[in-house]
N, C-alpha and C positions, 0 to 999 in steps of 0.2 A: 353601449357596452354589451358584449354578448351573456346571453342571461347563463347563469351558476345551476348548480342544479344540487338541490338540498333531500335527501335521501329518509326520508320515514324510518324508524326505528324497525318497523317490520320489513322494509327494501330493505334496506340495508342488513339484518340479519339473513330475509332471501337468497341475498346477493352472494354473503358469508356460504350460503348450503349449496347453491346453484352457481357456480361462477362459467358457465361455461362459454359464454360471450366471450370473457378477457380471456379466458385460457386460451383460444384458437386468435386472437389477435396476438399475445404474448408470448407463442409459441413461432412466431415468424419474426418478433419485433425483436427481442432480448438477445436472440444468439448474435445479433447484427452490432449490440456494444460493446464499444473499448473497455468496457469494466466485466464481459461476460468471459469466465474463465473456463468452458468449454468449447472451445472453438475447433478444438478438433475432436470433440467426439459429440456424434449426432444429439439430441436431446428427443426421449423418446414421450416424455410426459411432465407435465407441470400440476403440483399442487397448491392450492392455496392454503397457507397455513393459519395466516392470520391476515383479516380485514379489518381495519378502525378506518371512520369517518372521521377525519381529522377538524375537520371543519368544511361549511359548506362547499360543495362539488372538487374536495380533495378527498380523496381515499390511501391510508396509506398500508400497504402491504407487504406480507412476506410470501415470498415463493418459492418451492423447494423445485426444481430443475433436474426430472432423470437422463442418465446417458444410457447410450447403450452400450452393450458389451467392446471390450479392446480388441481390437483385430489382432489376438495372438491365441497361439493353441490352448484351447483351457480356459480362455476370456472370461471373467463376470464382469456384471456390469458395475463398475464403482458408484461410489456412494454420489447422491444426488448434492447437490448443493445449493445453498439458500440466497435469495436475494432480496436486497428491499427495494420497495417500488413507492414512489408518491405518483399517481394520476390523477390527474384530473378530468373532469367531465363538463363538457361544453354543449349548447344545443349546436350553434355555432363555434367553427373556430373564426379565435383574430389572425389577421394576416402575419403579427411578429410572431405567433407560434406555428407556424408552418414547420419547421425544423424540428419542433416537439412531439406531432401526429402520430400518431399508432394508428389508428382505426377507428372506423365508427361501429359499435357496436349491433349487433342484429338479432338478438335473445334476448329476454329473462329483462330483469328489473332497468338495466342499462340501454336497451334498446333505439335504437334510434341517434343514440348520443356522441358526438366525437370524445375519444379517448386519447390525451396527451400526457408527456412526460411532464410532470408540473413543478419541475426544477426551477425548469425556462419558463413560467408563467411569475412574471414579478408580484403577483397580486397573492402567489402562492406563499411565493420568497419570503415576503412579508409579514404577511400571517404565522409563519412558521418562526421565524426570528422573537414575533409578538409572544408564542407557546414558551420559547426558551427563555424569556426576562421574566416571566413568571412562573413559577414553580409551582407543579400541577402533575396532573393524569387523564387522560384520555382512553379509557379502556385498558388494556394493558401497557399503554407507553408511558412513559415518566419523564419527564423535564426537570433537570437540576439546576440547579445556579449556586456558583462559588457569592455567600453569604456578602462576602467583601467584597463585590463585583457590582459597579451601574452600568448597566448596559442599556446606552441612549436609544428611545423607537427611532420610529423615521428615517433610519437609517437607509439609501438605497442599495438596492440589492443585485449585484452582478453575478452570472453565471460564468466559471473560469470552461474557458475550451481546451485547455492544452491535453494531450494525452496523459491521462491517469486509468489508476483501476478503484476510483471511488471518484463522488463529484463534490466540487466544492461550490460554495456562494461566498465571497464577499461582500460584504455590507459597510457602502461608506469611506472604503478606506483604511477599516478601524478594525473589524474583525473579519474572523475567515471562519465558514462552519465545514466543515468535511463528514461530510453524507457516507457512510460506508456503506458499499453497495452489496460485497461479499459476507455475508452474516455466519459467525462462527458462537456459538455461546459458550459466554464468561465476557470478564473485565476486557476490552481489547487494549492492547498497549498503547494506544495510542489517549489514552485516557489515564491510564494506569500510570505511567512512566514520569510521565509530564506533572502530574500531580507530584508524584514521589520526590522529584526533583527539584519543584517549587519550594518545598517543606526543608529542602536538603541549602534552599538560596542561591542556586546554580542559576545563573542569568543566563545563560548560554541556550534555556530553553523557552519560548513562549508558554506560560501556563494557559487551564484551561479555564475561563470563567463561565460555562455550562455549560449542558451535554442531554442527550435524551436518550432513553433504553426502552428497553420489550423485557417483561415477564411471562410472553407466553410468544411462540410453543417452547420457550425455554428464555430464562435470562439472557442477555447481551444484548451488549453497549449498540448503539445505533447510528450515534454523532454526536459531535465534539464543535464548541465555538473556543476558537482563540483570537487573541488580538492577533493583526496584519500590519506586517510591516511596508508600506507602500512605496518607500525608498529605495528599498533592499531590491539586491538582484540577486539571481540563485549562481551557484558556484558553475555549473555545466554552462548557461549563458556567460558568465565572466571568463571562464577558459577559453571558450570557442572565440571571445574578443581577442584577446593576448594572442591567442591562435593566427587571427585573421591579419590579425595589426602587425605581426612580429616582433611583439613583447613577450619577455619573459612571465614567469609567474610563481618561481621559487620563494618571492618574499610572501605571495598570499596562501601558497602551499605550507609555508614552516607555520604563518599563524596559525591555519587552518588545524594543523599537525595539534597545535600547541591547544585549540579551542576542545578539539577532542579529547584531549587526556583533559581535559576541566571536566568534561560530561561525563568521561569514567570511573574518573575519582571522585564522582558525587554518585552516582551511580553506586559502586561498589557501598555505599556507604547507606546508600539506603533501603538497600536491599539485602536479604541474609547470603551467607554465602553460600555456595552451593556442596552437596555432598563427595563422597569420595568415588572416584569411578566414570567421573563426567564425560574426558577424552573420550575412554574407550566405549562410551555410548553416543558418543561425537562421531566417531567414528566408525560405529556401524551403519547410523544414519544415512554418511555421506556414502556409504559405499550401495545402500538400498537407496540413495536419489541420483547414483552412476549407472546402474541397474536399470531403474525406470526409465531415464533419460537414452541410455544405449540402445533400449527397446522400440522407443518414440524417433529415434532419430541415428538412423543406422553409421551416419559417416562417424558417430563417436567411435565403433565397436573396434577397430583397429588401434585405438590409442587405449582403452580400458585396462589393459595389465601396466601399463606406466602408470596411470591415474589413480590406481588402486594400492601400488606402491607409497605414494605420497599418504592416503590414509593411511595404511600399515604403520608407515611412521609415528603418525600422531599418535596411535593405540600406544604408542611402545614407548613414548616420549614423557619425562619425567621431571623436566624443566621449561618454565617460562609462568610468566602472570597466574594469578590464579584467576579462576571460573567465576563468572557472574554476569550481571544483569548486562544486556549490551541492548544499541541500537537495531542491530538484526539482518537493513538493508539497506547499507551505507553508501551512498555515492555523490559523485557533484550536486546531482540535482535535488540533494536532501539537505541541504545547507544553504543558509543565505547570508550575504553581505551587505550593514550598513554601516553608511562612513568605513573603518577602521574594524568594526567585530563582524565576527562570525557567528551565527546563532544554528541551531540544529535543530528540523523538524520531523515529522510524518516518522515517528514509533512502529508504526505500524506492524511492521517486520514485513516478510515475504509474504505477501497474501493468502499464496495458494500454499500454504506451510501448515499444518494443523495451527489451531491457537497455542494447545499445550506447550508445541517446540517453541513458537516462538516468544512463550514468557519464559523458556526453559534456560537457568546458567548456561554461559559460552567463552569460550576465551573471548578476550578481546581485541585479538586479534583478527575472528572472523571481521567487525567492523573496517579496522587497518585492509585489509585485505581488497578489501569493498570500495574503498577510494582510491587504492592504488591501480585494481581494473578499470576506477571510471577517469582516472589518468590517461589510459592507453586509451580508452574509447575514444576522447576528446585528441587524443593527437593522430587519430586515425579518422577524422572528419576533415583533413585536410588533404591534398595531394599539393607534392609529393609527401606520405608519410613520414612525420618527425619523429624518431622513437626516441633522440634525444631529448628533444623535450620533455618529453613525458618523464623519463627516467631520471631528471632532472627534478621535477616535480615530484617524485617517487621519495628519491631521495633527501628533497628540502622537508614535506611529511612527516616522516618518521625523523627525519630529526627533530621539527618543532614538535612531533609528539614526545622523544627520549628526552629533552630536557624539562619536558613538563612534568610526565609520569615515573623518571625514573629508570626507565628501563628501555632499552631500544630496539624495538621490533626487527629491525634485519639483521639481530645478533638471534633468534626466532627463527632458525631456518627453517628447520622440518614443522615448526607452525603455520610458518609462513606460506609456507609450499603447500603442505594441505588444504589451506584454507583459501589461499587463492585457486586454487584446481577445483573447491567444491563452490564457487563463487563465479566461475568459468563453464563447468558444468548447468549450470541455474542460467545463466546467460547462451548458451546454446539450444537449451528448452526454450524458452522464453520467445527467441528471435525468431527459432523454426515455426511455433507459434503466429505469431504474432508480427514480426518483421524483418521477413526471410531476407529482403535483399543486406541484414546486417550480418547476417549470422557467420562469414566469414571473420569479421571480427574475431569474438570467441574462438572462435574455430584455431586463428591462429596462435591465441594464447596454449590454448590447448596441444596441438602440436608440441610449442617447448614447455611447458610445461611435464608433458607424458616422457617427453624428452630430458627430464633434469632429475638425473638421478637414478632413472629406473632403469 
């Protein structure tokens, strides 16, 4: 077994003064993951903010990540932002962590030593799970555990691959921990929400039975264990079936409809409402993230005075739902199916969205909106393009949402329309980003959308 490597109290604060070993391996490794939310703008410097020896030859850290200036007249350069890191240190690496490597270090206290992501080290996996069933501190990190919760050891530990912007591990089958990668401080929703809703008896949500935090260089949530449901398949994989197969999927879209007003109406309930004036700071938001986005991505610029008109609406608009607590970034792939129910996870909100916004009251309609884009997506993964499908889907939704909640979103126009245009906008960033050859997609919601009404 390749030996671990246990770090002196005086390394290890060393390490804390002097890091400049990991800095120059961290600066080539980080902009290169699916979870680094810089990818288009260069990173011109990394801090370490905080080092804890987790336990032996794990380290776990926070890193503040500077960019450089925007390429526009007048550029500064935005705010850095933080990430957390678990590495580990190896003299040797094992062959199954090949895929993990960062670098072998060549300074200072770490010298000499392979440096991996210890996500992917099960022996890390493990240890870490062991931190969470018992309730403790490590320097500034904290492990909680819901009192009423047994959470079995031995559990083995699986690293999920799929694309995310945070990493998870399951264990066993049984539970799921989700690592957030993006560190913003306070409560993150996805710790927050989940609780709230437990308390409220909403089944509809996996609660959280523990979780760990940083008190320094600022409070916030770190990661979350919930149970896993191993049967379940997420709603984006079951449409793209119905898709492939030539089955409908109106009956799992009305539920679907129907399982969301469950989650809104416990939601609103346990949470305060929100003050007066919401919309019209709704929508300035979304007009300052058509702005930014127009800037980043010029083929928007010619549709922006239609898209701006849809917000205009909402500012001036004086009917529908009232304001509160919502999911934030709703789509197929944020839901799952087993047997017969529908369950709703990952609170989280939009990542790259301040924290404030997204524990901030919302219609509930931004949600509605959210699944009815990722309707269109899923029927534009086929050729030739269904759009009746989708719109079919669209429509079974907001029905099984209006009989549940009461009220029927596509009586919501100018909500509607706002809110899908500022959920369309968010998806044209994103792709340009991150998955250019999609970004037609969006693009052509966009088009009618700038087109409907303006």
């Amino acid at each position: 077994m390749p030996k671990t490597i246990t770090l002196s109290p005086r390394a290890a604060l060393d390490a804390g003064r002097r890091p400049a070993s990991l800095r120059g391996l961290l600066l080539e490794w980080l902009p290169e993951q699916r979870w680094f939310a810089g990818k288009d703008r260069p990173v011109t410097d990394l801090t370490v903010l905080s080092m804890t020896e987790l336990f032996p030859g794990c380290l776990h850290l926070l890193v503040n990540a500077s960019h450089a200036p925007l390429p526009t007249p007048g550029g500064t350069p935005p705010p850095g932002d933080c990430y957390q890191l678990l590495l580990g240190l190896r003299e040797e690496m094992a062959p199954r962590l090949e895929r993990a490597f960062i670098g072998r270090a060549t300074e200072g206290p770490f010298a000499g030593l392979a440096v991996y992501d210890a996500l992917h080290d099960p022996r890390s996996a493990h240890l870490l799970l062991e931190r969470l069933r018992r309730p403790g501190q490590a320097g500034p990190l904290r492990f909680e555990t819901d009192p009423a919760a047994r959470v079995p050891g031995g559990l083995a530990p699986r690293l999920l691959t799929a694309e995310q912007s945070n990493s998870s591990i399951v264990y066993g089958d049984a539970y799921i921990l989700k690592v957030f990668r993006r560190i913003q401080p306070g409560v993150n929703p996805d710790l927050e929400v989940p609780n709230a809703l437990t308390t409220q008896g909403c089944a509809r949500v996996p609660a959280p039975v523990a979780w760990f935090s940083t008190t320094s260089p600022q409070p916030a949530t770190l990661g979350v264990l919930q149970p896993f449901l191993p049967d379940a398949a997420d709603g984006w994989t079951l449409a793209l079936r119905a898709l492939a197969e030539g089955h409908d999927f109106t009956a799992e879209a009305r539920e679907l409809g129907s399982a969301m007003a469950d989650v809104h109406l416990a939601l609103a309930e346990a949470f305060p409402p929100a003050g007066p004036g919401e919309r019209g700071r709704t929508a300035e938001q979304m007009c300052a993230r058509l702005d930014a986005a127009a800037r980043a991505v010029p083929g928007l610029l010619p549709h922006v005075p239609g898209l701006r008109a849809a917000f205009a609406t909402l500012a001036s608009c004086d009917s529908g739902p009232p304001v509160q607590r919502v999911h934030g970034d709703l789509h197929l792939g944020q839901v799952l199916r087993a047997g017969r129910d529908w369950f709703v996870i990952d609170f989280e909100g939009e990542p790259s969205r301040p924290l404030d916004e997204r524990r901030a009251p919302q219609s509930p309609v931004r949600d509605i909106a959210g699944m009815l884009r990722s309707f269109d997506y899923a029927a534009r993964q086929r050729r030739p393009w269904r759009p009746e499908w989708a719109q079919r889907c669209r429509d079974a939704f907001c029905a099984g949402y209006a009989a549940r909640a009461g009220w029927n979103p596509r009586e919501k126009h100018a909500l509607l329309r706002a809110h899908e245009t500022d959920r369309a906008v968010y998806e044209v960033l994103y792709e340009a980003r991150h998955r250019p050859d999609w970004l037609p997609v969006p693009m052509a919601a966009i088009e009618r959308l700038a087109a409907w009404g303006g």
